[in-house]
C-alpha positions as CSV (number, residue, x, y, z in Angstrom):
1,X,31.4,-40.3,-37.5
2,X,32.5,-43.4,-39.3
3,X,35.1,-45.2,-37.9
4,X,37.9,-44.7,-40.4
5,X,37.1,-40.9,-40.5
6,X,37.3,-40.7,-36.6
7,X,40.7,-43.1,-36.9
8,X,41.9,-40.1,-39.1
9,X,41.1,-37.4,-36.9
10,X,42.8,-39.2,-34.2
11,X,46.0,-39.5,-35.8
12,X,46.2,-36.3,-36.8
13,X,45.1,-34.7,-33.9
14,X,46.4,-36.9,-31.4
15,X,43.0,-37.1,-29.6
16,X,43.2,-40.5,-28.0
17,X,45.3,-38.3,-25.9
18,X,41.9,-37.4,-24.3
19,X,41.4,-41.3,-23.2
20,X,43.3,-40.9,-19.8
21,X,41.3,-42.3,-16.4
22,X,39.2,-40.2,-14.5
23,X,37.1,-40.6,-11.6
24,X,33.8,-41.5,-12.6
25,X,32.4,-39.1,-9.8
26,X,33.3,-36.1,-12.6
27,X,30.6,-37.2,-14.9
28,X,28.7,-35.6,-11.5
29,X,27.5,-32.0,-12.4
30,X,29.0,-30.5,-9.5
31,X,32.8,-31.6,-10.9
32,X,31.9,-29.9,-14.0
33,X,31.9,-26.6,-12.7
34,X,35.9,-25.4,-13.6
35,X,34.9,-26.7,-16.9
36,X,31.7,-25.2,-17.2
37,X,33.5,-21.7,-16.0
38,X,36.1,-22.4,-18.8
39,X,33.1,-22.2,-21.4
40,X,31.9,-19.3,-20.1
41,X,35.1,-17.6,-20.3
42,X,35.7,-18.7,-24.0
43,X,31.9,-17.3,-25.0
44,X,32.5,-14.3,-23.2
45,X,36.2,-13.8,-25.4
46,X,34.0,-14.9,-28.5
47,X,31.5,-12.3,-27.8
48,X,33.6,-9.5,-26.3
49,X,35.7,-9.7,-29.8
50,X,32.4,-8.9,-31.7
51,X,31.8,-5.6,-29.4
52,X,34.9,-4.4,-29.3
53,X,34.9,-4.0,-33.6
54,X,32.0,-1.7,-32.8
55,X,33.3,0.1,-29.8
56,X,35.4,3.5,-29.2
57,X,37.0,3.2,-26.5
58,X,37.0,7.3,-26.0
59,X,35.0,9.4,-23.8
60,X,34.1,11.3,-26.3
61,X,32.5,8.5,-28.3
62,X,31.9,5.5,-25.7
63,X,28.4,5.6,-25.1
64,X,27.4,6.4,-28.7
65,X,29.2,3.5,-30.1
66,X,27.2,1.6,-27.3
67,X,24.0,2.9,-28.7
68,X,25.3,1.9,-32.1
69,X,26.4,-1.6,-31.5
70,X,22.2,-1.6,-29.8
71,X,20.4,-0.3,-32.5
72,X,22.1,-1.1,-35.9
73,X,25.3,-3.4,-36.1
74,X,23.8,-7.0,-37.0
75,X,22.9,-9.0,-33.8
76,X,24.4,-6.0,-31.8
77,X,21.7,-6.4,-29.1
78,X,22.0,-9.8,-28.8
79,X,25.9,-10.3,-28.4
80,X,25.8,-7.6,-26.3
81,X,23.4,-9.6,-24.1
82,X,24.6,-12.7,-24.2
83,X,28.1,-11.0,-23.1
84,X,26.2,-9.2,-20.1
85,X,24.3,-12.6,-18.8
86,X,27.4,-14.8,-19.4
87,X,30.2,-12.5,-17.1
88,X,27.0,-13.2,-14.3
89,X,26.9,-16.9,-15.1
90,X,31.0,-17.0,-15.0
91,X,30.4,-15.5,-11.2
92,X,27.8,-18.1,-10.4
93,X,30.0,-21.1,-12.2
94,X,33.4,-19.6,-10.3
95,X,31.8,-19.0,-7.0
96,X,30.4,-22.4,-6.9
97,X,33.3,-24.1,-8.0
98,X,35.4,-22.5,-5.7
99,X,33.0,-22.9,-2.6
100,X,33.0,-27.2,-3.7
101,X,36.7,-27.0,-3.6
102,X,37.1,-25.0,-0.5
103,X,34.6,-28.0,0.9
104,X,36.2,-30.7,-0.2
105,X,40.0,-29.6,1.0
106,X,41.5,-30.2,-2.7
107,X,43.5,-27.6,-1.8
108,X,45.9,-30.1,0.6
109,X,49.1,-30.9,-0.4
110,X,50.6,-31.4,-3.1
111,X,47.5,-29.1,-5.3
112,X,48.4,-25.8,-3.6
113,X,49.9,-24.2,-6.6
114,X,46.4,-25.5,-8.3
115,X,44.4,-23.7,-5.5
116,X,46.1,-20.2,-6.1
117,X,46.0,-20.6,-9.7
118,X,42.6,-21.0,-9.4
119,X,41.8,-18.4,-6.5
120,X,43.8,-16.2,-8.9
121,X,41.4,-16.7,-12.2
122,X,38.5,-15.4,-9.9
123,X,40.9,-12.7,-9.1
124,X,41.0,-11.8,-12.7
125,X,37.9,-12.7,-13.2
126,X,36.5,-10.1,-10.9
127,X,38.8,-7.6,-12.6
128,X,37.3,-8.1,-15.5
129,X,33.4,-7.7,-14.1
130,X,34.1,-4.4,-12.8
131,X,36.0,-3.0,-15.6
132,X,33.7,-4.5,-18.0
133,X,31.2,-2.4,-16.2
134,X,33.3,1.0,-17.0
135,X,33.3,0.6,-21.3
136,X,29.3,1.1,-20.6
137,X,30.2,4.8,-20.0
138,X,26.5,5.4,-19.2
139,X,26.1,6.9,-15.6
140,X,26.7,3.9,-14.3
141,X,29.8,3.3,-16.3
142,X,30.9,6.8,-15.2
143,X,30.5,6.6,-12.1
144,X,32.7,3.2,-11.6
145,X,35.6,4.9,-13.3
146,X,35.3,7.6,-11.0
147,X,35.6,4.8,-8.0
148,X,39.0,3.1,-10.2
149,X,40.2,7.2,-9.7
150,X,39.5,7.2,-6.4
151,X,40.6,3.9,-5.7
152,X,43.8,4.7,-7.2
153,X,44.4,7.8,-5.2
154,X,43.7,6.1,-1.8
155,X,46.8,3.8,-2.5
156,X,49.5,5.9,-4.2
157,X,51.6,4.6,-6.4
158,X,50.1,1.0,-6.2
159,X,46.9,2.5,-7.8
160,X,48.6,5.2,-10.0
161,X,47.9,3.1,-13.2
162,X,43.8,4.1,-12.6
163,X,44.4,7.8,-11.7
164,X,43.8,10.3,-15.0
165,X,47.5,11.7,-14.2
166,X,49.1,8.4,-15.0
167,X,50.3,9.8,-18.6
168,X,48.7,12.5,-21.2
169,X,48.8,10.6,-24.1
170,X,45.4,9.0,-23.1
171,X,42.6,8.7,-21.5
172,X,41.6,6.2,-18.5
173,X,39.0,5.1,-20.1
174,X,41.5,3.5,-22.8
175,X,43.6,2.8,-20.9
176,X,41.2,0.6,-19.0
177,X,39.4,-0.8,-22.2
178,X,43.5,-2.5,-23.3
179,X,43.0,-3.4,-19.8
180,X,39.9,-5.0,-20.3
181,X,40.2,-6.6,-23.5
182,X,44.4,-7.6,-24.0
183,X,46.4,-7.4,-20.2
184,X,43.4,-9.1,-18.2
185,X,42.4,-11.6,-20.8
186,X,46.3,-13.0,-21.7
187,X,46.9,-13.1,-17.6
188,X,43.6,-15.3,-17.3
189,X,44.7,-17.3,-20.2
190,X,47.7,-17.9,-18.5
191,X,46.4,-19.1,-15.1
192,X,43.6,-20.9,-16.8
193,X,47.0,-23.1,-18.6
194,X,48.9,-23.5,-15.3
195,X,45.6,-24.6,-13.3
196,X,44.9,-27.6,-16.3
197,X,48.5,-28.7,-16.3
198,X,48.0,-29.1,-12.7
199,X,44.8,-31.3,-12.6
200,X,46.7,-33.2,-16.0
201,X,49.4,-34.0,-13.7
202,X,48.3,-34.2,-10.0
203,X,44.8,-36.2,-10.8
204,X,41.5,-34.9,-9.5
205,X,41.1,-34.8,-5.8
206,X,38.1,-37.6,-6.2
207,X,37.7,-41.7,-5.7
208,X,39.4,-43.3,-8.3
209,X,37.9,-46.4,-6.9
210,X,35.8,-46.7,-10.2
211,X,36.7,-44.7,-13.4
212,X,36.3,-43.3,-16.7
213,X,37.9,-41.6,-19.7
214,X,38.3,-37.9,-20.1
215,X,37.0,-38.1,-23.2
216,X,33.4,-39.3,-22.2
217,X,33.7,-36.5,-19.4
218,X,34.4,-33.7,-22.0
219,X,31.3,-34.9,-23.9
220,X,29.2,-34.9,-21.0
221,X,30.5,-31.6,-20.5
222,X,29.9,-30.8,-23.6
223,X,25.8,-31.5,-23.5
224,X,25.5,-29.3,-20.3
225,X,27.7,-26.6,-22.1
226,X,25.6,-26.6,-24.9
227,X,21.9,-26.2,-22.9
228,X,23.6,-23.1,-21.0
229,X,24.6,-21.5,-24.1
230,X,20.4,-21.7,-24.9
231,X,19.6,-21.0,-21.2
232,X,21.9,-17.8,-21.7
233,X,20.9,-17.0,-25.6
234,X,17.5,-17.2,-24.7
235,X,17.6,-14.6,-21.6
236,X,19.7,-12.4,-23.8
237,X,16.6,-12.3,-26.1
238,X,13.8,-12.3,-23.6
239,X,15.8,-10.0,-21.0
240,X,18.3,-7.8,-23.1
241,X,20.6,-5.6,-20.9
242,X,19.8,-1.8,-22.2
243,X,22.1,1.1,-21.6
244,X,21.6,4.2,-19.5
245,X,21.3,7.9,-20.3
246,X,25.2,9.5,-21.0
247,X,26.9,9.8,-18.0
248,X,26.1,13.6,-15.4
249,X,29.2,14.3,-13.3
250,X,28.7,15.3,-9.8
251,X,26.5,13.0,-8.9
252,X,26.2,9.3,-7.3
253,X,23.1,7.8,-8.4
254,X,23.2,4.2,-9.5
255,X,24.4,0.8,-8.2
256,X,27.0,-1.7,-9.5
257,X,26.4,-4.8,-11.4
258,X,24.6,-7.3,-9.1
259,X,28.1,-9.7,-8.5
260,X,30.0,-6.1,-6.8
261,X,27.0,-5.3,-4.7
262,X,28.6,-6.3,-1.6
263,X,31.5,-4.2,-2.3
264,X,28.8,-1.3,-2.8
265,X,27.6,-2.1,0.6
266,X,31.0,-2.3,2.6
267,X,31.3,0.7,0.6
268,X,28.4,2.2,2.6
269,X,29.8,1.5,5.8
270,X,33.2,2.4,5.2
271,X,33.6,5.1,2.7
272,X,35.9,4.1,-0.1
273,X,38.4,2.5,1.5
274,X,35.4,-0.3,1.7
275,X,36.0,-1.2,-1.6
276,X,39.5,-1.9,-1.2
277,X,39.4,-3.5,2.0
278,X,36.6,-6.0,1.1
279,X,38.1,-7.4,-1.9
280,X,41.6,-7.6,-0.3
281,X,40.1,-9.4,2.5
282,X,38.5,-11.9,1.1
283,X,41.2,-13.0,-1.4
284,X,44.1,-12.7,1.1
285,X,42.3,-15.6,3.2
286,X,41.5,-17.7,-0.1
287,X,45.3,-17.7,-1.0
288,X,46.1,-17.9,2.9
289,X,44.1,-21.2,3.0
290,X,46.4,-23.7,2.1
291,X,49.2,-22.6,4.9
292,X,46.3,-22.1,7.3
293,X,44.8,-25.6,7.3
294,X,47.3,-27.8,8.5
295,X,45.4,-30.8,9.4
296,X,47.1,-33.8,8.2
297,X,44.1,-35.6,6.7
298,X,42.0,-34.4,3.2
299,X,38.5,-35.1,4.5
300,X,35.7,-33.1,3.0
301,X,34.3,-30.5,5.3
302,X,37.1,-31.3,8.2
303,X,38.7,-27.6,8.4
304,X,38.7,-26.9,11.6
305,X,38.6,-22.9,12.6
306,X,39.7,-22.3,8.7
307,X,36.2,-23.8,7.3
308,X,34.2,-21.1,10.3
309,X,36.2,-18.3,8.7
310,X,35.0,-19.4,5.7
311,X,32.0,-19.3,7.0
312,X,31.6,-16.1,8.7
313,X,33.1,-14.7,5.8
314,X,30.5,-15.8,3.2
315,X,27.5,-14.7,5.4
316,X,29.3,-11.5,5.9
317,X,29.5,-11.0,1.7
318,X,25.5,-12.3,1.8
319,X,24.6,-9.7,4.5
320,X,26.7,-6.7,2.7
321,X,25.1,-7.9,-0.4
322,X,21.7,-7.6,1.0
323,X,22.3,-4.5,2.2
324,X,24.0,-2.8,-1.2
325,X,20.9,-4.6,-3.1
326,X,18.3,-3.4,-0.7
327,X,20.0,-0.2,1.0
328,X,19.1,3.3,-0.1
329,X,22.0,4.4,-3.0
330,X,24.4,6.6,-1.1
331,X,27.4,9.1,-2.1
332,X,30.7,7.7,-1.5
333,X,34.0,9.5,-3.0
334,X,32.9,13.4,-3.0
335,X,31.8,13.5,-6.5
């Protein structure tokens, strides 16, 4: 870029706005992970609005517009792919982030509001994996929307919105592709705003002791964003993510994608209220952890009995996981 061109694009753009300070402890991998969880999310919209020209978002024609999408539209297979491995690297990226936070107590006053924003994005975010997991409409796919039924029966009217009784006009598996693709997606956006905003105003929780500019940050993050977009294109190519046979009613066969399979073991133990319980469980203590941590200093790792719950917690979600990934597949709502 010469220099008069990039003087141009920063007077029109207003780009030296990027050259604020920043710890130079973000040019650290581990500070790039909100960031590298904000790429994922933007290549898994780009992606997702490629499908959805190709899907029908009907029972009647779900699958085969799956099978379509597959085996004829151009690159089907591969977006397809690249969406699948992407919503399992955005749980990797937003569990890790959230687990360095949760460590390092950036949660203390005055970045509360940026700690729920964010607990709520992986809120969303895990919406998102398990209805995404629905629009397959293979047996698999089936048999999760049969769980959002039964979910929604177990809690009345809170749940009535995934019951097939919720209105004629049409059908849950619509009503959960809008869902999906327009309600989910505008909420994240929102919460993804707010929690940027935040960090603009109220600094990074970090040494500012020696610094940068945001700008050389974003570029770094750039570079890593760029090699796991080939790390991710090239699994979607060596390991592309098939379909199953159309979905058999009356039976419980398969297992959920690998991020819910700690639900799927809960599930085991506890019928279907498990996957309600778990869930609630866990995200009730994230957004409780501000209010519950009241020590007066911000050092990393210095919770007290909150960090331990965090702890038991996560082995308990390892263990459950273990067990849903190795347990035998069992039959939990009466199908």
């Amino acid at each position: 870029m010469t220099p008069k061109f990039g003087d141009a694009l920063n007077e029109r753009l207003g780009l030296k706005a990027l050259d604020y300070e920043v710890p130079k402890t973000t040019d650290r991998l581990k500070y790039m992970l909100g960031g590298l969880t904000a790429f994922l999310i933007a290549l898994l919209v780009v992606t997702g609005l490629y499908l959805s020209q190709y899907y029908n978002p009907t029972p009647a024609g779900a699958h085969d517009s799956v099978l379509y999408l597959i085996t004829r539209a151009p690159l089907g297979d591969w977006v397809r792919s690249l969406h699948y491995w992407s919503a399992g690297g955005v749980v990797v990226t937003v569990t890790a982030h959230l687990a360095y936070v949760f460590w390092r107590r950036s949660y203390k006053r005055p970045r509360e509001v940026t700690w729920w924003a964010g607990v709520a994005m992986a809120g969303v975010l895990f919406l998102l994996t398990i209805t995404g997991t629905v629009l397959r409409y293979d047996q698999e796919g089936f048999e999760a929307l049969l769980h959002f039924v039964a979910g929604g029966n177990l809690t009345g009217a809170f749940g009535a919105f995934f019951t097939e009784g919720f209105t004629p006009s049409t059908s849950l598996l619509s009503r959960i592709f809008g869902l999906h693709t327009s309600l989910l997606p505008i909420l994240l956006f929102m919460l993804i705003g707010l929690h940027f905003w935040l960090i603009r105003q109220l600094g990074i929780h970090a040494d500012y002791s020696e610094t940068g500019i945001f700008r050389n940050h974003a570029t770094r993050l750039g570079g890593f964003s760029l090699l796991l977009f080939a790390g991710l294109g090239l699994l979607a190519v060596s390991m592309p993510e098939g379909i199953g046979y159309p979905a058999v009613s009356g039976v419980e066969i398969t297992k959920p994608f690998w991020p819910v399979l700690w639900v799927y073991g809960l599930e085991n133990m506890l019928g279907a209220w498990g996957m309600i319980l778990g869930p609630a469980i866990i995200f009730v203590f994230l957004a409780a952890v501000p209010l519950l941590d009241r020590r007066e200093d911000d050092t990393p790792g210095r919770h007290g009995w909150v960090g331990w719950t965090g702890v038991v917690l996560s082995v308990a979600v390892l263990a459950l996981w273990l067990y849903g990934r190795f347990g035998e597949a069992q039959q939990h709502i009466g199908m």
